[in-house]
N, C-alpha and C positions, 0 to 999 in steps of 0.2 A: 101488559108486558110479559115478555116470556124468561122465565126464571132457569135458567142457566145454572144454577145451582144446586137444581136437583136433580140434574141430569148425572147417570148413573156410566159410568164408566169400568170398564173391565180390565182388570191388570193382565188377562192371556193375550189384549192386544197390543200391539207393538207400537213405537211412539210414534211413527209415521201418521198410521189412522190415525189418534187419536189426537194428533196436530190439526187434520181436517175435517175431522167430526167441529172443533169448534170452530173453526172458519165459518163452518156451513150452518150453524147458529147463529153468528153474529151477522154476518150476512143477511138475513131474514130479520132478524130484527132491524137493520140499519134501513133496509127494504120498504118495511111497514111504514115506520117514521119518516119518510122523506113523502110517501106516497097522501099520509095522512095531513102532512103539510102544506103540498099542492092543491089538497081539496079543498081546503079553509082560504086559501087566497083566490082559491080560485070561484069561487062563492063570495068576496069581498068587491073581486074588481068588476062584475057582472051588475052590482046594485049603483055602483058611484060611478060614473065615465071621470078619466082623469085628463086636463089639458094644460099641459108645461110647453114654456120656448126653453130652446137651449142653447144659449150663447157662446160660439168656440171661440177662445180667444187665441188661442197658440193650437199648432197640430198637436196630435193625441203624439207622444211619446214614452210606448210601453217601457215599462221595468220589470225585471226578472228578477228578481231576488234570491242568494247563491243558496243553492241545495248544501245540508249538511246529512251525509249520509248517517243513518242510527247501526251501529256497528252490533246491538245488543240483540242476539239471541234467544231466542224464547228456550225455556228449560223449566222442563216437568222435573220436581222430586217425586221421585218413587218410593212409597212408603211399603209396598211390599217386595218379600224376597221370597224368591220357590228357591230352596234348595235339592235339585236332583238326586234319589238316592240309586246306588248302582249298584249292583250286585254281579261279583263273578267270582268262577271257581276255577281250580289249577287241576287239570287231567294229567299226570305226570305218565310218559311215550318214552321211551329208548329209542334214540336212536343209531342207526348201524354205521360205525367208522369204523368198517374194515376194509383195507387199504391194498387193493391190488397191486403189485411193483410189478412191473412188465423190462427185463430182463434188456440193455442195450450193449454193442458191440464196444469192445475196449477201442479207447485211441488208438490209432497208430501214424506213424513217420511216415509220408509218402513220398514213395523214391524219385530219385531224376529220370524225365523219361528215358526210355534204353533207346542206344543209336541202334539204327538199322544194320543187321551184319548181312557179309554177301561170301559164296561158299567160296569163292577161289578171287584169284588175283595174277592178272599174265601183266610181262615187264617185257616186253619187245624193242633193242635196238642196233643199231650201226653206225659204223666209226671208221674215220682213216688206218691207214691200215692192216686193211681188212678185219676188223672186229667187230665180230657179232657178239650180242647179249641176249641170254634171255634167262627170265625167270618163271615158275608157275610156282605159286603156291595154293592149296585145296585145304581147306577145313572145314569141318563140322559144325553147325550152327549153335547157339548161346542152350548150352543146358547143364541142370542141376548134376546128373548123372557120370558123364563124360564127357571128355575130348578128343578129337584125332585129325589125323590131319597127312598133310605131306607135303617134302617140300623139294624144288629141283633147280637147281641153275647149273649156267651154262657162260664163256667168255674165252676168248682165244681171239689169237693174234698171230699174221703171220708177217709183219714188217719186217723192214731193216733198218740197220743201225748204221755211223760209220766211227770206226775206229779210228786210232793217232796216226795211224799210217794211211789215213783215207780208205781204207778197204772196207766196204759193205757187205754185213754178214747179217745173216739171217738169226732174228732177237726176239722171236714169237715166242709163244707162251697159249697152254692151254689147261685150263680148269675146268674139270666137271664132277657135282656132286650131287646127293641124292638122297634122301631122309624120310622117314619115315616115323611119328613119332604119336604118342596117346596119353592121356591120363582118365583115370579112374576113382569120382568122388567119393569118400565117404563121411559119416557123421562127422568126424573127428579128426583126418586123415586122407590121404591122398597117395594113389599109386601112379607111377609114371614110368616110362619106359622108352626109347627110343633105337631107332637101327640107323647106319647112316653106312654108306658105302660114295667115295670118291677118288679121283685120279686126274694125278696132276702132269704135265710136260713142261720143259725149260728146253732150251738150247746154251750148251757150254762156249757161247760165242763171245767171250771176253779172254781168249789167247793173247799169246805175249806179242804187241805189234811189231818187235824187232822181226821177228821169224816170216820170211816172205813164203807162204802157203794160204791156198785155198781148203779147207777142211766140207765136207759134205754134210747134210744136215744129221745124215745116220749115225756119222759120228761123233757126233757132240750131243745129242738126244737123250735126256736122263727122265724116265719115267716114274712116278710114285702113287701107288696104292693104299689105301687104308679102307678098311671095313671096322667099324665100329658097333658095340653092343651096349646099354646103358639100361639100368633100370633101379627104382628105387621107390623106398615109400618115406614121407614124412609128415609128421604131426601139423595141425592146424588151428587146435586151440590157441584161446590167447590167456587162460590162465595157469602162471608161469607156478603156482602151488602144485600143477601137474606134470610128469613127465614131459619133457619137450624131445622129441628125436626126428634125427634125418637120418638113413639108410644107403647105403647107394652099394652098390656094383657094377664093374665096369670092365669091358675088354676089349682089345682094341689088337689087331692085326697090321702089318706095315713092312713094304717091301719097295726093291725099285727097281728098274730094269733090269739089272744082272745080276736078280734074283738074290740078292741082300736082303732079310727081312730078318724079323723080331717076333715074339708076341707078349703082350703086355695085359698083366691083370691086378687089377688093384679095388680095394673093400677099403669105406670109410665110413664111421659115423659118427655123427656130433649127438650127446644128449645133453639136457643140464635142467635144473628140477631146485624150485626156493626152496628152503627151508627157515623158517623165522623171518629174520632180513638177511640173509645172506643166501649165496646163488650160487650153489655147485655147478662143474658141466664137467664133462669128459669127453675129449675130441682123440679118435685113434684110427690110424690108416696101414694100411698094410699094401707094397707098391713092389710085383713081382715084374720081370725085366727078362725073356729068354729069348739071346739073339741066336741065329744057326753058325753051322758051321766059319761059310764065307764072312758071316761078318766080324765073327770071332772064335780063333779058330780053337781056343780053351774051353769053349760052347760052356763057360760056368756064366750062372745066372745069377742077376744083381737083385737081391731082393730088400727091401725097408723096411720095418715096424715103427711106428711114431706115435707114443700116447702124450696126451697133452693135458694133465688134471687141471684143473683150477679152480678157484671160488670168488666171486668178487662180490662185492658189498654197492650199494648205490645208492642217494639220498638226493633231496632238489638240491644241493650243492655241490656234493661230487659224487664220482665213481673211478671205484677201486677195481683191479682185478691183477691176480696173483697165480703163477704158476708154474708150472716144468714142460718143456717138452725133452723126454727121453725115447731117444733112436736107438734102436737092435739095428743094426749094418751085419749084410752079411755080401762082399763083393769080389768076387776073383779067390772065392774062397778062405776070405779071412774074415774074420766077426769080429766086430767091434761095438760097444757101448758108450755114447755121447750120453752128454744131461746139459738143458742149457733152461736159463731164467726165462720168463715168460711174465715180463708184466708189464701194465698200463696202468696212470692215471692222469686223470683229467678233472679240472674243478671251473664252475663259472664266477668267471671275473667283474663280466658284466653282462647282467641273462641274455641270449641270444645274441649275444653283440661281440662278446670277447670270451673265449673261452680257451687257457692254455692245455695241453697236454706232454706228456713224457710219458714214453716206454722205454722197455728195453727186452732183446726177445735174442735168439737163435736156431740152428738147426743143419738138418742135414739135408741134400735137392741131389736126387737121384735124376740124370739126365740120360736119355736116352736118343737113340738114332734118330725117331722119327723128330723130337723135339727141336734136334740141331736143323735137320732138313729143313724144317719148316720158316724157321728164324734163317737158314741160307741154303736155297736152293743149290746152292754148286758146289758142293761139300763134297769130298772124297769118300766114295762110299763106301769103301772097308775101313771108317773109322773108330778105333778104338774109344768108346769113351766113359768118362770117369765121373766121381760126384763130386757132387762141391759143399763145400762147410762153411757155412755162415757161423764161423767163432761169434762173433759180437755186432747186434745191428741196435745202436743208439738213438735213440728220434726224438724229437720235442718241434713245440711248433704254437701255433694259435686260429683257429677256426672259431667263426661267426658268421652273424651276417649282418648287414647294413637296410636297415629296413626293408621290408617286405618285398625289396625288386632284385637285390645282390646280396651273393655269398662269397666267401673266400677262405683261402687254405694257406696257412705261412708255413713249410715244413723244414726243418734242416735233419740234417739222417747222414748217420757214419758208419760204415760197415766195415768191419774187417773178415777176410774171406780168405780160402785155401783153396787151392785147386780153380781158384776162376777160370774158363776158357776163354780164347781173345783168336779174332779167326786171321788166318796170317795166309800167303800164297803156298800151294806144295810144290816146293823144288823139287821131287822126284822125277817130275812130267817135264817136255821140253815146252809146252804149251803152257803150262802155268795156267794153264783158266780152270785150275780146281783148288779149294780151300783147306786148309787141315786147322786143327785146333794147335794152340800152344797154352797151357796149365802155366800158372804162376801165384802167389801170395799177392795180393793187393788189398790198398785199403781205399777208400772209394768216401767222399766229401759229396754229398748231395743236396743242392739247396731247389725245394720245389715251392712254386708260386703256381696259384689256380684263383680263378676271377668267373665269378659268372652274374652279369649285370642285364637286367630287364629293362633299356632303354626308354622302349615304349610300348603301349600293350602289343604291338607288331613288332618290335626290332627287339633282338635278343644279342648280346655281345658273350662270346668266350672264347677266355686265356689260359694256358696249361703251357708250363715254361718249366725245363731244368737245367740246373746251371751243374756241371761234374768237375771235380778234381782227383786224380787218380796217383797214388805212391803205391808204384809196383815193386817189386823184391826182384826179379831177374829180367824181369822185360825192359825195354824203353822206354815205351810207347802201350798205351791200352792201344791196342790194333783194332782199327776199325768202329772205335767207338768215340763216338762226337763230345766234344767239348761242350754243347747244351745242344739242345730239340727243343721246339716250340711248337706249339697249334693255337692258330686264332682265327673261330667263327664269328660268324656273321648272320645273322637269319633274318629274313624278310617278310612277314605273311601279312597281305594286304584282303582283309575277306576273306580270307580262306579261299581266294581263287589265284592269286598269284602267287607263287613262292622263289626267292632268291635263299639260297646261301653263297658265303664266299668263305672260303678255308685257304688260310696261307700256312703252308707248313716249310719249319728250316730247322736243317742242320748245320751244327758248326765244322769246323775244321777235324778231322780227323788223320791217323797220319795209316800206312800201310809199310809193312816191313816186306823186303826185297833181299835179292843176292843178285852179283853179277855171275851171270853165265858163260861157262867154259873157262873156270878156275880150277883146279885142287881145292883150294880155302877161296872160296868166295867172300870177299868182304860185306858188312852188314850195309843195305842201302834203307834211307827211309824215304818215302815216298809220300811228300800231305797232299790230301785230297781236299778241296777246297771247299768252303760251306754251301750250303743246300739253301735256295730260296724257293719253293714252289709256290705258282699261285692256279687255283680250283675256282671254277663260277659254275653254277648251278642253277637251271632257270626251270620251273615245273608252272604251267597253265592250266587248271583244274577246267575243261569244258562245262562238265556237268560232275556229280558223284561221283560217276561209275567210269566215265574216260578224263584220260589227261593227255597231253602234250609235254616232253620234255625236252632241254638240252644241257649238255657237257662239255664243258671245254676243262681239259685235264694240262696242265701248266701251260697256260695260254700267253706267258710270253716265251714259251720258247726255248727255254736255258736248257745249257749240258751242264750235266752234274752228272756224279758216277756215286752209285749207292756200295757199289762195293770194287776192288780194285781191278781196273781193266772191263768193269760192264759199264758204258756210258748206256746211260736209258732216252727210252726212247721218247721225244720232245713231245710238242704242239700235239693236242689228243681232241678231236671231236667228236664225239657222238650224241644221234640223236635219235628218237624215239615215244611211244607213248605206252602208257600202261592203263589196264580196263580189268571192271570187276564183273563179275555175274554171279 
């Protein structure tokens, strides 16, 4: 037998081997013993032969008998143990956390892209009539430095009209003007300056239709000139702790055919500058008037001083402001000193929605020739004229607006005034087709309504309406001034390639003061002139950026109305045209 027992085993090997180290033992012994067994029988059956019958009774039917697997494990206890011994040491290293910062650009807001500018702009058209238009304007492209520029139009008309007596006269009209204009940036500040030189014609063709005469265009032809000078500098900070000012000077020249002229020079400036919570300003103007001989043959000049202190106060609930305007008058040689109240306030009712206000203000309006010209071409041009005194202008009202698409303005306003002028016929002429002024006290009831509603992000609606009542002191009638005026647009922009507006503009009823002619005492006549309905269509087709296509139709239905007495104007207006950039 081999003795298994003293067989010598190593604990450096792993249980693996030493699993089949003894397989490989028992094996060899099992080996021996089977072999040693076969020898002996077989040595047995070689000395005795053996002879058996073997009777089957039934076929052999094997049995298997069910396997039960031994689930147990062989397991070595290990009676020793190596404990590993380890040995280490600690090198103590610094190391370097010095931390570079590498320097990045601050945020900043990136703007909206800039639209493309283009250096000029020509406006080309024609119209029944004979009316041509044109316009050019030039400027200088988008820079921090400066601006300049120039501007020139042009429009005249040689139609006719026909009067109450049927007779067709000649109702043209010619505008030309012409500008020149710049400004100069700086940090803080801003200088600006312009020149403007224009000249206008009318024809006195609204003579009296009793009177049967032909008049020649040379005679009724009244020409007007202005050259004008402008220049000024104003602040452009927005913080109100620092001086705030605007500068201006200004002069202006103005004449008319027969050689009637003026010249007019006037200096204004507003400053006003926080202190604490309250806001100083001081507004004062100085408005020299020297007409020549012909137009007045006293040649004294009308000159105004007007300072205007005030201080107002303002909080997110309301704002205050409080002041004087006091006038130095010096006119036809007499000097006079006015002082009138000057204040506003206004508080939110309900933010952005409802907001009342109340003033009360006055002053003095130094009027001059070219001013009356302007406001009526067919003025009498040797005429005398005077200033006007706003004793007391009362106003309250309420502005808002109505969500982010409409705004609106509820205003009522009472004036009482001296010296108001009201343009009446001049019966010194057998022709009556020239105006003179008539002075009177009047007190004047104004109720103003304004609307501006954002329909759709293309359709735009607006309304500007006044309603008047008028108590005069020696007049009957405000001459020539309408009972209410209204304007209501309409805008259409579809892409930005097709544009409509529609403007309807009315007046109301007005009345004109008369005399019958070839009296001693002419009796007073009054004359109403009936209200004014005008309708404007406007139709502009953008090709591309730079060209468009336009049209005009200037009261396209039609109507006679007469804007002032004895000139019926002139109806149905078309023109049409395109304007291009480069």
């Amino acid at each position: 037998m081999i003795n298994i027992n003293n067989s010598i085993i190593y604990k450096n090997n792993t249980s693996r081997w030493l699993f089949f180290d003894l397989c490989s033992v028992y094996f060899k012994y099992l080996f021996f013993s089977i072999l040693f067994t076969f020898l002996m029988n077989l040595e047995a059956f070689t000395q005795t032969p053996i002879k058996k019958e073997v009777e089957v009774v039934k076929p052999y039917e094997p049995v298997v008998s069910d396997a039960n697997k031994i689930n147990i494990l062989p397991k070595i206890n290990d009676t020793v143990t190596i404990k590993p011994t380890v040995q280490y040491s600690i090198v103590p290293t610094m190391i370097n956390t010095e931390y570079q910062v590498n320097p990045i650009n601050a945020a900043k807001m990136l703007g909206m892209p800039l639209t493309n500018l283009y250096h000029s702009y020509v406006k080309l058209g024609f119209g029944n009539y004979t009316t041509p238009l044109a316009e050019v304007y030039v400027n200088s492209l988008r820079s921090k430095k400066y601006s300049a520029g120039l501007f020139f139009r042009h429009q005249s008309s040689s139609g006719k009209v026909t009067l109450d007596n049927d007779t067709k006269v000649d109702a043209g009209y010619s505008g030309t003007s012409g500008e020149l204009f710049g400004k100069k940036f700086f940090k803080s500040s801003y200088l600006y300056g312009d020149a403007t030189l224009s000249g206008n014609s009318v024809f006195r063709y609204g003579y009296n239709p009793k009177i049967d005469t032909i008049l020649q265009k040379g005679d009724i032809r009244q020409n007007f000139l202005l050259s004008k000078l402008n220049a000024g500098l104003r602040s452009t900070h927005s913080d109100s702790s620092k001086l705030s000012y605007h500068v201006n000077f200004g002069y202006n020249f103005f004449k008319d055919r027969v050689n009637h002229n003026e010249n007019n020079v006037n200096v204004n400036g507003q400053f006003s500058k926080r202190y604490e919570t309250k806001m100083l300003g001081l507004n004062a103007s100085y408005d020299l008037l020297k007409p020549n001989a012909l137009l007045d043959s006293t040649k004294n000049s009308n000159s105004l001083l007007m300072l205007n202190p005030w201080v107002g106060l303002s909080t997110p609930e309301y704002k205050l402001k409080l002041g004087l305007n006091i006038c130095f008058e010096n006119q036809n040689g007499s000097f006079g000193l006015k002082i009138y109240p000057d204040a506003e306030f206004q508080f939110i009712a309900v933010k952005d929605v409802i907001i009342p206000f109340l003033g009360l203000t006055g002053g003095v309006k130094n009027h001059s020739y070219r001013d009356i010209a302007n406001e009526n071409p067919f003025i009498r041009p040797n005429l005398n004229v005077r200033n006007s005194y706003l004793k007391l202008n009362f106003y309250g009202g309420l502005k808002g607006s109505l969500g982010n698409k409409a705004s609106y303005v509820v205003k009522f306003d009472y004036s009482s005034l001296d010296n108001q002028y009201f343009y009446v016929n001049d019966t010194s002429s057998v022709l009556r087709n020239q105006f003179t002024v008539a002075y009177t006290p009047v007190d004047i009831f104004t109720e103003h309504v304004e609307l501006n509603y954002e329909v759709l992000d293309h359709l735009t609606l607006g309304l500007k309406t006044n309603f008047y009542q008028y108590n005069l002191i020696t007049e009957q009638h405000a001459w020539h001034r309408p009972s209410f005026d209204m304007a209501l647009s309409v805008r259409y922009n579809l892409r930005n390639k097709i544009l409509v507006d529609i403007d309807i503009l009315g007046l109301g009823k007005r009345y004109a003061k008369e005399f019958n002619a070839g009296e001693h005492n002419p009796p007073l006549l009054t004359k109403e002139l009936p209200s004014v309905l005008d309708f404007n269509l406007g139709i502009e087709y953008r090709y591309t950026k730079i060209l468009s296509l336009w049209l005009r139709l200037n009261n396209f239905t039609g109507s006679k109305y007469y804007v002032w007495d004895q000139y019926p104007s002139q109806r149905f207006n078309l023109m049409a045209g395109f304007t291009y950039s480069l």
